[in-house]
C-alpha positions as CSV (number, residue, x, y, z in Angstrom):
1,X,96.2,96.6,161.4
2,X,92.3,96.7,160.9
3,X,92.7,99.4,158.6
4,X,95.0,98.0,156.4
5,X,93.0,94.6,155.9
6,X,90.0,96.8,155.1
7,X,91.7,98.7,152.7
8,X,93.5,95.3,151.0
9,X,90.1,94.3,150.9
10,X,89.2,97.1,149.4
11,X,91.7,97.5,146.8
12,X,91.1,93.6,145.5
13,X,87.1,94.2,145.1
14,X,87.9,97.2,143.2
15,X,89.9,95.0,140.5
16,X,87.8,92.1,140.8
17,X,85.4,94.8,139.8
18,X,87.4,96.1,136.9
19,X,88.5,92.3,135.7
20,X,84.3,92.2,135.8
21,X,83.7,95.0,133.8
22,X,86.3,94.1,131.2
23,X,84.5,90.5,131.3
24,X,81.5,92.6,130.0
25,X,82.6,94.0,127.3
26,X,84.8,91.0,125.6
27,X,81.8,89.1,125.5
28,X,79.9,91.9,124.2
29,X,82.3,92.1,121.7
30,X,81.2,88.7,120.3
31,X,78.1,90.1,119.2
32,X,80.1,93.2,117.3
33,X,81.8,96.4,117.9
34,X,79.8,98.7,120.1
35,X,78.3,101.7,119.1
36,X,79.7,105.5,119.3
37,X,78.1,108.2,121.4
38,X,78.8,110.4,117.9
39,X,76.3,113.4,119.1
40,X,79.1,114.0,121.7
41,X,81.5,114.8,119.4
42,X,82.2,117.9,117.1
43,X,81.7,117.4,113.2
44,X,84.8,118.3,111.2
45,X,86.4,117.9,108.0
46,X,89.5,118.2,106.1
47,X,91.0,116.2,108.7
48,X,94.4,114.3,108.0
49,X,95.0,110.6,107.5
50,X,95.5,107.9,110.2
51,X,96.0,104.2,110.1
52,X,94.5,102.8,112.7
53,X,96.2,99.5,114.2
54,X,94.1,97.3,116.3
55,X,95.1,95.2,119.8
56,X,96.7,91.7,120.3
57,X,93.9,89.6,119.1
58,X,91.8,92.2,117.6
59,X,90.5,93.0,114.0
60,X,89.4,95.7,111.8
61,X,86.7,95.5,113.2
62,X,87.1,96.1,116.9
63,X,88.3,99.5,116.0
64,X,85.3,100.0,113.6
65,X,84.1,102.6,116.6
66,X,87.3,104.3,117.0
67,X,87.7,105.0,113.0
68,X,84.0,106.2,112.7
69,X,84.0,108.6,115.6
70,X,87.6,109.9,114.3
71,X,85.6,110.0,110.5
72,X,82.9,112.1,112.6
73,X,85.6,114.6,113.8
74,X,86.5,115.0,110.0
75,X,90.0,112.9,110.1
76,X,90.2,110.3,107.0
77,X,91.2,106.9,108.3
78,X,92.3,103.7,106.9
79,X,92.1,99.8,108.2
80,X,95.4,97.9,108.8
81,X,94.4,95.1,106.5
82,X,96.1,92.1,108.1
83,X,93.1,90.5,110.0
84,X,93.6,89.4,113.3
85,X,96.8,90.9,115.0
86,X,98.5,87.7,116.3
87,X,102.0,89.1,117.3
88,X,104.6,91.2,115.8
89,X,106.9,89.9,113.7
90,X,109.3,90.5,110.5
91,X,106.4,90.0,108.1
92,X,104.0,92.0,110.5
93,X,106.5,95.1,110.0
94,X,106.7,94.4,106.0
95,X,103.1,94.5,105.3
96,X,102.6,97.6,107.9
97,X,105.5,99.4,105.6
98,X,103.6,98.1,102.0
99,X,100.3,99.5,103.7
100,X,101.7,103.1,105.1
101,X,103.6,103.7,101.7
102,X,100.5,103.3,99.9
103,X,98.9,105.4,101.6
104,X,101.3,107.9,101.5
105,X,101.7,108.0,97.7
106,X,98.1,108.0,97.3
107,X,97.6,111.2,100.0
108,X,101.0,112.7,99.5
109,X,101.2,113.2,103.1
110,X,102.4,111.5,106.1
111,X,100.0,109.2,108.4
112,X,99.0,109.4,111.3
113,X,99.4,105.8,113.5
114,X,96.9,105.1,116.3
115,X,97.9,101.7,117.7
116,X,95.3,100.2,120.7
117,X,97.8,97.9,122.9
118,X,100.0,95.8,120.8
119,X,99.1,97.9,117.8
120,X,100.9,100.9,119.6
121,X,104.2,99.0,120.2
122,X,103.9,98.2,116.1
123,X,102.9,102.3,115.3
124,X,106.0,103.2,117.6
125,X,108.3,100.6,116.2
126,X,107.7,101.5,112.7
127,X,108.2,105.3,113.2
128,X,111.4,104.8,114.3
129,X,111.8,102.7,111.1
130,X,109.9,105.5,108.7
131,X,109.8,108.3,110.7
132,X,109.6,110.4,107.3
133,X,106.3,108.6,106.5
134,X,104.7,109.0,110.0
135,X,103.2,112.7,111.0
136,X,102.9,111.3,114.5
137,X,101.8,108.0,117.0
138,X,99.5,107.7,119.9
139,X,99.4,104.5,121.4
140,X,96.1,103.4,123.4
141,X,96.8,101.4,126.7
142,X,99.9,99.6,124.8
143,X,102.5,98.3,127.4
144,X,105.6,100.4,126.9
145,X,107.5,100.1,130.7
146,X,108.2,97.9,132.9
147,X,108.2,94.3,133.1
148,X,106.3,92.9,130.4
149,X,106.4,89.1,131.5
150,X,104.0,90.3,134.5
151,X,101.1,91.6,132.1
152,X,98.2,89.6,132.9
153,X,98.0,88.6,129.4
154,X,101.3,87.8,128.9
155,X,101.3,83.8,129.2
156,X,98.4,84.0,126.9
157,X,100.4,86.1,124.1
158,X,103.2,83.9,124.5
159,X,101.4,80.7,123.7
160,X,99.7,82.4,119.9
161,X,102.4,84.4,119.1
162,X,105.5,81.8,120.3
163,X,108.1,83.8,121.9
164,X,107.8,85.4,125.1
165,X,106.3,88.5,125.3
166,X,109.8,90.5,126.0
167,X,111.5,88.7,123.4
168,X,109.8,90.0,120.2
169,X,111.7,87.9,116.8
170,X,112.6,92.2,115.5
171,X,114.7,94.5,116.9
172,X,112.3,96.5,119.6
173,X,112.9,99.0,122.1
174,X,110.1,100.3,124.0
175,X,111.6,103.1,125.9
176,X,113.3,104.7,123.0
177,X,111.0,107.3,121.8
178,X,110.2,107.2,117.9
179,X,111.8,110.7,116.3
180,X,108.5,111.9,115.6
181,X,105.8,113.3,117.9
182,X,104.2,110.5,120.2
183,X,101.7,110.7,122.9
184,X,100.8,108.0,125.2
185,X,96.9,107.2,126.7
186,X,96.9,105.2,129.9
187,X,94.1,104.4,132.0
188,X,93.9,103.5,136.1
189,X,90.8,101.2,135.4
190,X,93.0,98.6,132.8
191,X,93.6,95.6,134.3
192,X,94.8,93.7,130.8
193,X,97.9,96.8,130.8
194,X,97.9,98.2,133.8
195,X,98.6,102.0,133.8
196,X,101.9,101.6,135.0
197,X,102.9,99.6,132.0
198,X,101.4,102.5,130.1
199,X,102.8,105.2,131.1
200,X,106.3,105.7,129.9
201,X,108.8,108.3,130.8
202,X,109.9,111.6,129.4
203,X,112.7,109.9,127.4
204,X,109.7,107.1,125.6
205,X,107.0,109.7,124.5
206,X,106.0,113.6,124.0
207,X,103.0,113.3,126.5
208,X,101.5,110.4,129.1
209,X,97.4,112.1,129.1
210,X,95.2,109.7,131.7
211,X,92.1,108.9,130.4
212,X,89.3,106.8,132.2
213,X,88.3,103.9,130.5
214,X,88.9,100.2,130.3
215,X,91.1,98.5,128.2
216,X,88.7,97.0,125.9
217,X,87.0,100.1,125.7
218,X,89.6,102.2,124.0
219,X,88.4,101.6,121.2
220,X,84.5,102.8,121.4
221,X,84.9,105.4,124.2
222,X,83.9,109.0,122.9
223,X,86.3,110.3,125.5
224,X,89.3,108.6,124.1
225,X,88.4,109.5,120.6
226,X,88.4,113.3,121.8
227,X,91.8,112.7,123.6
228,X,92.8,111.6,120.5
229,X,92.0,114.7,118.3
230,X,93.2,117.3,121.4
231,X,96.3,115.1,121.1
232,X,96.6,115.4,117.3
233,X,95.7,119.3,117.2
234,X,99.0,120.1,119.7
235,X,101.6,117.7,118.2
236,X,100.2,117.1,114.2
237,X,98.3,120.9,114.0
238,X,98.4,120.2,109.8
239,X,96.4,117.1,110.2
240,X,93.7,118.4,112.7
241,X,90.4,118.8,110.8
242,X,88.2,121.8,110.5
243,X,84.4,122.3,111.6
244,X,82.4,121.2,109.6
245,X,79.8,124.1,108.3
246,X,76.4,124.1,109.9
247,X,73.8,123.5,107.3
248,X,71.4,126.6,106.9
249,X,68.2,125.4,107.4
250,X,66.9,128.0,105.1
251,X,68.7,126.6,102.0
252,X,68.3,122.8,102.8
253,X,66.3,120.8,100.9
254,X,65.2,118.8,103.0
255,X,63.0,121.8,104.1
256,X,59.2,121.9,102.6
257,X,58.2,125.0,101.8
258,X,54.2,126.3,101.0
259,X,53.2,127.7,97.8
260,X,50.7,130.6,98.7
């Protein structure tokens, strides 16, 4: 009996500890996006192109990190252009289709979609609308199982967006998987989508990887970013980006030389 209470105890301080941590970070994220940890990831180029769809709430720039540590690894990627992402909706879809053919007719190639949380449920939902447009999706931390009305967040996405939160006002299906290659990040340390609302079965994506990192730091975590590029190079090989040459020192100009 002892041992059980301890490890109840236990298990609540750890998620009070999480909710904490999460704390952190939103308010950090008042004072801007946070930085990248770029010297830990490998310079390439050539890369191909990805759309990158923020989080219930989120912006542009929230997932200023993510795009310039994918840039860094030598992948081209693009904003979503719709400001803050309040909900999905009929309009949402319209303007995500407007923005992915663009880009297509301007890169003659299809796009890559990266969606952080809500964004993923949007990046899957449109493949299965497009899927000729999309080269493949990875969602990060987006709830895809399970009983969406007990996210923690839920209540609160239900009052800005106005329908519940399992009720979307378009035609959704979260555990039909989109016909094109789709991988799935989940994290045990989330406590806005817990992992188990992550993680989806065999029949809802290609691949469930486990990364460790909050939910608000998807975004801004160099270990996600190269999740995201290992993920890209085994299921979209003709959009993974090359290394980038290393400059010769010998032929930079940046290097004085003395005239005898």
């Amino acid at each position: 009996m002892t041992g059980r209470i301890s490890a109840g105890i236990e298990r609540k301080v750890a998620i009070l500890s999480r909710v904490a941590d999460e704390t952190r970070l939103l308010v950090r994220s008042f004072f801007g996006p946070s930085p990248v940890a770029l010297d830990s990831l490998p310079r390439g180029e050539g890369g191909g192109h990805c759309l990158v769809l923020p989080g219930f709430m989120a912006c542009d720039t929230s997932m200023l990190p993510l795009r310039q540590g994918l840039n860094f690894m030598g992948y081209r990627t693009h904003r979503w252009k719709q400001g803050r992402n309040r909900g999905v909706d009929a309009q949402t879809l319209e303007r995500i289709d407007a923005r992915i053919r663009y880009l297509q007719r301007k890169h003659e190639a299809p796009i890559v979609l990266i969606g952080w949380s809500l964004g993923g449920i949007i990046a899957r939902e449109y493949a299965k609308y497009a899927p000729e447009r999309v080269g493949a999706v990875i969602t990060l931390g987006s709830p895809l199982a399970g009983d969406l009305r007990q996210l923690p967040i839920a209540r609160i996405y239900e009052m800005i967006a106005g329908h519940r939160v399992d009720q979307p006002p378009v035609e959704c299906s979260l555990t039909a998987k989109p016909p094109v290659p789709t991988v799935a990040l989940y994290s045990r340390r989330d406590e806005v989508v817990p992992f188990a609302h992550a993680f989806c079965g065999e029949a809802a994506a290609d691949h469930n990887i486990e990364v460790d990192c909050l939910h608000l730091g998807y975004p801004s975590d160099a270990r996600v970013m190269r999740v995201i590029d290992d993920a890209i190079r085994c299921y979209c090989p003709e959009a993974a980006p090359r290394p980038a040459p290393v400059p010769d020192p010998a032929r930079s100009p940046l290097v004085s030389t003395q005239i005898a």
